[in-house]
KEKE-3310 file (N, C-alpha, C; in steps of 0.2 Angstrom, whole numbers, plus 5000, padded with zeros to 4 digits):
npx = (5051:5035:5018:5012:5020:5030:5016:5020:5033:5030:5022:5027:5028:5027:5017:5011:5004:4994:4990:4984:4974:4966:4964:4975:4992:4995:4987:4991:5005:5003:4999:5010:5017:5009:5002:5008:5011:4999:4988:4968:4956:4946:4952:4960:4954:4956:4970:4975:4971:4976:4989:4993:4997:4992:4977:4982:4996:4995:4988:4991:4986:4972:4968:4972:4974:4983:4974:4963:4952:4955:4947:4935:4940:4954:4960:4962:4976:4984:4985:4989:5003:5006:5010)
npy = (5116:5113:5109:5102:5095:5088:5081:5071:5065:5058:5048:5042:5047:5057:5049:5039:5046:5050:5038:5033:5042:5041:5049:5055:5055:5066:5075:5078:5083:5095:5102:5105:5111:5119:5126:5130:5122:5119:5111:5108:5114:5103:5090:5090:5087:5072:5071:5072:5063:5050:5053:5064:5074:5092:5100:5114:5114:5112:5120:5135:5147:5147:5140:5147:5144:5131:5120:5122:5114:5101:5086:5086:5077:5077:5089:5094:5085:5091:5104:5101:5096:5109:5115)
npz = (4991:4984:4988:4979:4973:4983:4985:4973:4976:4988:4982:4973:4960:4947:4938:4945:4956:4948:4943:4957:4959:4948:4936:4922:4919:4913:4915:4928:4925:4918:4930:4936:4927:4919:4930:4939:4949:4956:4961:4957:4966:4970:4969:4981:4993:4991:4986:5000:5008:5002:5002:5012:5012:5016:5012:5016:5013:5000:4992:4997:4994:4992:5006:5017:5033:5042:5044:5039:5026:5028:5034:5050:5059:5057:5060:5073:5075:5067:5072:5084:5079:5072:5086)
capx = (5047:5030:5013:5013:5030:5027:5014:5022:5037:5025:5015:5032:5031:5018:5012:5009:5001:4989:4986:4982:4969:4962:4968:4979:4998:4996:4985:4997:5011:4999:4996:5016:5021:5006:4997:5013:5011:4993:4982:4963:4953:4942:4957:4963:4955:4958:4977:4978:4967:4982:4998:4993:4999:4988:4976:4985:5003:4995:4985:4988:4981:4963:4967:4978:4975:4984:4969:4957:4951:4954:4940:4935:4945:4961:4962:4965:4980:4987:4984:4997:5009:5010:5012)
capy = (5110:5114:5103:5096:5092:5082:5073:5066:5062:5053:5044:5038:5049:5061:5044:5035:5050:5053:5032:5034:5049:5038:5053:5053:5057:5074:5080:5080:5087:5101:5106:5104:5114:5126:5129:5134:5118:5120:5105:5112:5113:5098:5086:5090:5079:5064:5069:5072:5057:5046:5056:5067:5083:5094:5107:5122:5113:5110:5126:5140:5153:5145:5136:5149:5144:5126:5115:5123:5109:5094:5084:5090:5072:5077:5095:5094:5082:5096:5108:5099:5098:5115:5120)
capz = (4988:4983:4990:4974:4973:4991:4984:4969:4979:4991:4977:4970:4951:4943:4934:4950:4959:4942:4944:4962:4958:4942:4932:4917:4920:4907:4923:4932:4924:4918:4937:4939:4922:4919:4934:4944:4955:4958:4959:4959:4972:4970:4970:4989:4998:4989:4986:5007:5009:4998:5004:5019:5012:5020:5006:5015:5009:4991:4990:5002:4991:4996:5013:5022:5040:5041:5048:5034:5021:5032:5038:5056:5063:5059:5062:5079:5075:5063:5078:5090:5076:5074:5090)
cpx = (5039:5025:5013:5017:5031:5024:5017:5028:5036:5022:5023:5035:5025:5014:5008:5004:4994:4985:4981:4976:4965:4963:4973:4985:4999:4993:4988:5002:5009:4999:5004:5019:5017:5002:5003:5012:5005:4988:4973:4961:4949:4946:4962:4962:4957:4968:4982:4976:4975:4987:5000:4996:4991:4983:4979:4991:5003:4995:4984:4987:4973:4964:4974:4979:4977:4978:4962:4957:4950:4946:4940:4939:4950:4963:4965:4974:4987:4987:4990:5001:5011:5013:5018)
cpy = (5112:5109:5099:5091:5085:5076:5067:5064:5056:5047:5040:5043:5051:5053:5039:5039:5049:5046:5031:5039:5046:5045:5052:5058:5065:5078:5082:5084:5094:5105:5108:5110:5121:5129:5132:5130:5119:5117:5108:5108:5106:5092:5084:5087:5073:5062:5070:5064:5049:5048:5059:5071:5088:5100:5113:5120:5113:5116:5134:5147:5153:5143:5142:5146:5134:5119:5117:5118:5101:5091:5085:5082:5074:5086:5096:5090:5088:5102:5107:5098:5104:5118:5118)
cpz = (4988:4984:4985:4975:4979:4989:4979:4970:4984:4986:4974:4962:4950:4941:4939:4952:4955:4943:4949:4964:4951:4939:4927:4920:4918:4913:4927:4930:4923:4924:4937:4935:4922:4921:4939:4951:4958:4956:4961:4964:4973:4972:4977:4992:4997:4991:4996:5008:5007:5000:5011:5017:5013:5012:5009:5011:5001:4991:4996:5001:4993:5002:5015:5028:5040:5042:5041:5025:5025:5035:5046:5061:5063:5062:5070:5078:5072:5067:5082:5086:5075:5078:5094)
residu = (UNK:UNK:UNK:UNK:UNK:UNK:UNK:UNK:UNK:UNK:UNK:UNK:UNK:UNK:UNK:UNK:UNK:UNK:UNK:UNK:UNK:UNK:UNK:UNK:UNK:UNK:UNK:UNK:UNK:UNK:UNK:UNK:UNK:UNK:UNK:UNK:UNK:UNK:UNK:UNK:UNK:UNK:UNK:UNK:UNK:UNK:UNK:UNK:UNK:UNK:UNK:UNK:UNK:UNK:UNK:UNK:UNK:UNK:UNK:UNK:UNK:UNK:UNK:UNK:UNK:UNK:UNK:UNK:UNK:UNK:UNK:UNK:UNK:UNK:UNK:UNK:UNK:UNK:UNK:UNK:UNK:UNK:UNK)
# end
């Protein structure tokens, strides 16, 4: 399952997610259909912010090291779950 895929299993349904992000549903699907499940970069915090999926789970093409993205509170939390 893809970070997307997470979220809009969290969020209830791409149309929810898309509500919960003030965004339009076709945004979503677009990330889902023809970005290859790849929500942009700008989008990450809000969609952790709303779900808790982490920007490495969305996108870890840009956030490879799990804790990178996160605001400097939670990092440490995401630190003791990995280990």
């Amino acid at each position: 399952m893809t970070g997307l895929n997470k979220a809009i299993k969290i969020a209830g349904n791409q149309s929810k997610l898309a509500s919960l992000l003030g965004i339009s549903r076709s945004s979503v699907s677009r990330w889902v259909h023809k970005f290859g499940g790849k929500a942009p970069q700008a989008q990450l915090p809000e969609i952790y912010r709303l779900t808790g999926v982490t920007p490495h789970e969305m996108r870890p093409d840009l956030h490879p090291n799990p804790t990178s993205g996160l605001p400097e509170n939670d990092t440490a939390a995401v630190q003791k779950e990995s280990d």
